[in-house]
N, CA and C of each residue as an Amber inpcrd file, in Angstrom:
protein
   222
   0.8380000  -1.1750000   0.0000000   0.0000000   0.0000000   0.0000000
   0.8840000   1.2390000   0.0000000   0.4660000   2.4570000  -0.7760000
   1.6930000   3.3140000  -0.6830000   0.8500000   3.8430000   0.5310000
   1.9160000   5.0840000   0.3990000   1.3160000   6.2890000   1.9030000
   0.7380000   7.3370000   1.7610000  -0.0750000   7.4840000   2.4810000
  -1.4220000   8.6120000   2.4690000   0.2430000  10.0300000   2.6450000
  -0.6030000  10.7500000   1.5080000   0.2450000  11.9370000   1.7810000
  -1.2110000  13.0270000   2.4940000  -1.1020000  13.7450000   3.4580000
  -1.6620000  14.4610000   4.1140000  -1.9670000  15.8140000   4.2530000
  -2.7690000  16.3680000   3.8180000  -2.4700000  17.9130000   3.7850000
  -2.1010000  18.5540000   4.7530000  -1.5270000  19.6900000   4.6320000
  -0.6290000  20.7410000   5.6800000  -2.5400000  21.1560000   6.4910000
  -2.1870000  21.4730000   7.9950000  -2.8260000  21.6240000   8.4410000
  -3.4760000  22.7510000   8.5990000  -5.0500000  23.4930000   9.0500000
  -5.2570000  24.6450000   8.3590000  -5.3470000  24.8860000   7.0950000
  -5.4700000  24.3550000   6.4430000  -5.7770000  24.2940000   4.7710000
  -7.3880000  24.1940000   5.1050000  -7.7180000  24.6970000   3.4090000
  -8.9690000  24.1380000   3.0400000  -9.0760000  22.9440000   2.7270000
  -8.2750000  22.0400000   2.2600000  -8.0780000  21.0290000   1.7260000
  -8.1770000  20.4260000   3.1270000  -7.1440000  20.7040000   4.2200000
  -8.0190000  19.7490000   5.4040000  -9.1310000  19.9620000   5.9240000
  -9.7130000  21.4850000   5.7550000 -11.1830000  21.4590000   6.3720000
 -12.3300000  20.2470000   5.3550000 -11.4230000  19.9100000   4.2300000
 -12.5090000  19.2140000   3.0950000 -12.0600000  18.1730000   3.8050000
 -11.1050000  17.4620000   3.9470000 -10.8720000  16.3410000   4.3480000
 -11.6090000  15.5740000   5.7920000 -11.6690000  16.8500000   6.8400000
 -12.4780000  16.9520000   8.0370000 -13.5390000  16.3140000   7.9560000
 -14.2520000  17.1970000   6.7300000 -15.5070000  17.0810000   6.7440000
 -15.9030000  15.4960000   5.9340000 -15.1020000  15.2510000   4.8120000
 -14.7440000  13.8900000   4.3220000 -15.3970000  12.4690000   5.5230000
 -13.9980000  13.0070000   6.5920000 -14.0440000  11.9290000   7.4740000
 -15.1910000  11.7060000   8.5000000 -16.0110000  12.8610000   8.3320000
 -17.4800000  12.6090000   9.3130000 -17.9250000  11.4520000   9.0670000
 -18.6980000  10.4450000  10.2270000 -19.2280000   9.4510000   9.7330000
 -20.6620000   9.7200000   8.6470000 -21.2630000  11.0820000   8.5590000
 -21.8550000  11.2050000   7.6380000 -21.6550000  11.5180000   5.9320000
 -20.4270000  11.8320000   5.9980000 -19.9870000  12.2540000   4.6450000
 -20.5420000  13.8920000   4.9880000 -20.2480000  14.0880000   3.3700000
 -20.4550000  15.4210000   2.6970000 -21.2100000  15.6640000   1.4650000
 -22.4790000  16.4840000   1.5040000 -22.9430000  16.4130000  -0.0740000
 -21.6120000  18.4940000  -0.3680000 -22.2410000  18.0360000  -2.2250000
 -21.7540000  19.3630000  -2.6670000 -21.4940000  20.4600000  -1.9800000
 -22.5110000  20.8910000  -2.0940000 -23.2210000  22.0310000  -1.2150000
 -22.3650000  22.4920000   0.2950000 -22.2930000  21.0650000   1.2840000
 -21.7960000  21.1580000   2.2720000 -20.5480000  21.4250000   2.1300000
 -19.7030000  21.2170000   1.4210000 -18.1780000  21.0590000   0.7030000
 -17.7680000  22.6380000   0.2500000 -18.4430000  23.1120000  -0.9290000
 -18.3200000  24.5610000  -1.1780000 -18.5840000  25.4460000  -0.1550000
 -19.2360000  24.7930000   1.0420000 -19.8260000  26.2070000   1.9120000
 -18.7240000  25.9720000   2.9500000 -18.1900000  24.8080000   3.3900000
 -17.3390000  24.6120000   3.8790000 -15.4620000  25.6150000   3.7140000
 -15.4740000  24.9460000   2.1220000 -14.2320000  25.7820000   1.4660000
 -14.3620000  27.2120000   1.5050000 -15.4100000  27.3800000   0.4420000
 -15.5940000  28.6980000  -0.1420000 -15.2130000  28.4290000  -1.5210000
 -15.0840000  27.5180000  -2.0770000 -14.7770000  26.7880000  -3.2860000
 -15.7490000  27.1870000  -4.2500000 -15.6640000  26.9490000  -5.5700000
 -16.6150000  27.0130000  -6.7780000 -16.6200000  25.1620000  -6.5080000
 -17.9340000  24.4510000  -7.2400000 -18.1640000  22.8620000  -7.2560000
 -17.0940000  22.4840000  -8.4520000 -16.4640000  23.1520000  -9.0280000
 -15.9930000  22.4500000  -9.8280000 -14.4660000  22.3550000  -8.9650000
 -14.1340000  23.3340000  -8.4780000 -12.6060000  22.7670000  -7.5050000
 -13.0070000  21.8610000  -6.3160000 -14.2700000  21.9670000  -5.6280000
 -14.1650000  20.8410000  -4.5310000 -14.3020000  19.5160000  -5.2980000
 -14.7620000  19.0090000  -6.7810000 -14.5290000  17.9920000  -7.6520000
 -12.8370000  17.5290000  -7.6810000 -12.3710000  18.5250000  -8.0980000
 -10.9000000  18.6070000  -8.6410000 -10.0930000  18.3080000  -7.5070000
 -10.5340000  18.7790000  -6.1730000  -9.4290000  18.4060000  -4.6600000
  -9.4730000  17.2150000  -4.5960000 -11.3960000  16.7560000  -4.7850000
 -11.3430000  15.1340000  -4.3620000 -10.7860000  14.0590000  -5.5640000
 -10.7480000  14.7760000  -6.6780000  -9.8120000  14.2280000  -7.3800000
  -7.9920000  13.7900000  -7.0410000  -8.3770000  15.4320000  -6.3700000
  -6.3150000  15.3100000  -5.7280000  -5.9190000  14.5790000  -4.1980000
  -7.3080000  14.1280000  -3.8520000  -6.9800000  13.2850000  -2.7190000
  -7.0690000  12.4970000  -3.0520000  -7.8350000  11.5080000  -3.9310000
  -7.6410000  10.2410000  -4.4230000  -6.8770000  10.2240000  -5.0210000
  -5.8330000  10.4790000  -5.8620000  -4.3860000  10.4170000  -5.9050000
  -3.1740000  10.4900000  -5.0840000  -3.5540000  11.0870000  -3.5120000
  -2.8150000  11.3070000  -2.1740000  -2.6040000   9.9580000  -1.7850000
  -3.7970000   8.8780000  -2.3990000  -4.0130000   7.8420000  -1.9280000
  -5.8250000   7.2750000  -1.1520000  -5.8900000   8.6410000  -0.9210000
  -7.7020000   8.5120000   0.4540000  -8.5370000   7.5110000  -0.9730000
  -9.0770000   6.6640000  -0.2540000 -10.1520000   6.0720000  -0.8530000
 -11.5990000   7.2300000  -1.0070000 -12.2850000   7.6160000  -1.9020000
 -12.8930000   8.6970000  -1.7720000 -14.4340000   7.4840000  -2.3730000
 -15.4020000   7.2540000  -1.1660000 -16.7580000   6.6050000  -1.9000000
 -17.9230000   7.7230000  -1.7310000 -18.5280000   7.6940000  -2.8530000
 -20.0990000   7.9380000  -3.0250000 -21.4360000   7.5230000  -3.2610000
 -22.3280000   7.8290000  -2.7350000 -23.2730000   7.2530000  -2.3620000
 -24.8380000   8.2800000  -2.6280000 -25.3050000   8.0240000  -2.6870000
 -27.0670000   8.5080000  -3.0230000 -27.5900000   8.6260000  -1.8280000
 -28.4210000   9.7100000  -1.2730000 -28.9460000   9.9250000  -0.2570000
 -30.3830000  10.6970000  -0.7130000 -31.6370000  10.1460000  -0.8270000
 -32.5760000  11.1140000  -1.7340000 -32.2170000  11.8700000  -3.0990000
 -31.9130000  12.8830000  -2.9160000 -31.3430000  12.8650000  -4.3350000
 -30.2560000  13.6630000  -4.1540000 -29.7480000  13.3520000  -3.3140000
 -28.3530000  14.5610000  -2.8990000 -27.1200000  13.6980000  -3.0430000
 -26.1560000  13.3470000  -3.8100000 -25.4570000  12.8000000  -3.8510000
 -23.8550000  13.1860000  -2.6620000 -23.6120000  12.0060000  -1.9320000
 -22.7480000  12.3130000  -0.5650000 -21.3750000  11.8060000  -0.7900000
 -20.1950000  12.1010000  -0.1680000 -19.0650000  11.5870000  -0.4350000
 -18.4920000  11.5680000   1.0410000 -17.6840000  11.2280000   0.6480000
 -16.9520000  10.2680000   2.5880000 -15.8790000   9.4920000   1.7910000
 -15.0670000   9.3650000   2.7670000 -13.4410000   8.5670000   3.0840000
 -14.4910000   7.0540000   3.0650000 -13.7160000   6.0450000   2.3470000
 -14.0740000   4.7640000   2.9270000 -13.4350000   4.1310000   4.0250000
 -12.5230000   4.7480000   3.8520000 -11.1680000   3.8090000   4.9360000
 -10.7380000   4.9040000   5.7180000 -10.2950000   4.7550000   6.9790000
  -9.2650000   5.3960000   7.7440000  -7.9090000   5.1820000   6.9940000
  -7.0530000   6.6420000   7.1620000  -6.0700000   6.2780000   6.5540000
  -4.8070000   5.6140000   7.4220000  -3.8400000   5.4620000   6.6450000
  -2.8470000   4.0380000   7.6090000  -1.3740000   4.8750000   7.2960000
């Protein structure tokens, strides 16, 4: 397994990640209001964390589509 690379702390990128790791996830919405992001960069981060390594799953919730960490990272 390689190694979770981690964002510097105080970032937006860890407040996304924060919010990632809730056991509820995150829809869109919650993510941009979180950052302050446009939806197309909180797309593009979780793009750049699943390349960090984070398992990134999504899931359907009514019609709000949610995202969350699958795994703790190691």
């Amino acid at each position: 397994m390689t190694d979770i690379r981690k964002p510097r702390e105080h970032t937006k990128l860890d407040r996304l990640l924060a919010l990632l790791q809730t056991g509820s996830g995150a829809s869109l919405e919650d993510m941009t209001e979180a950052t302050g992001w446009q939806p197309h960069t909180v797309r593009a981060s979780l793009t750049g964390l699943k390349r960090r390594g984070y398992e990134i799953k999504r899931g359907i919730e009514g019609n709000t589509t949610i995202w969350s960490i699958a795994g703790a990272p190691k």
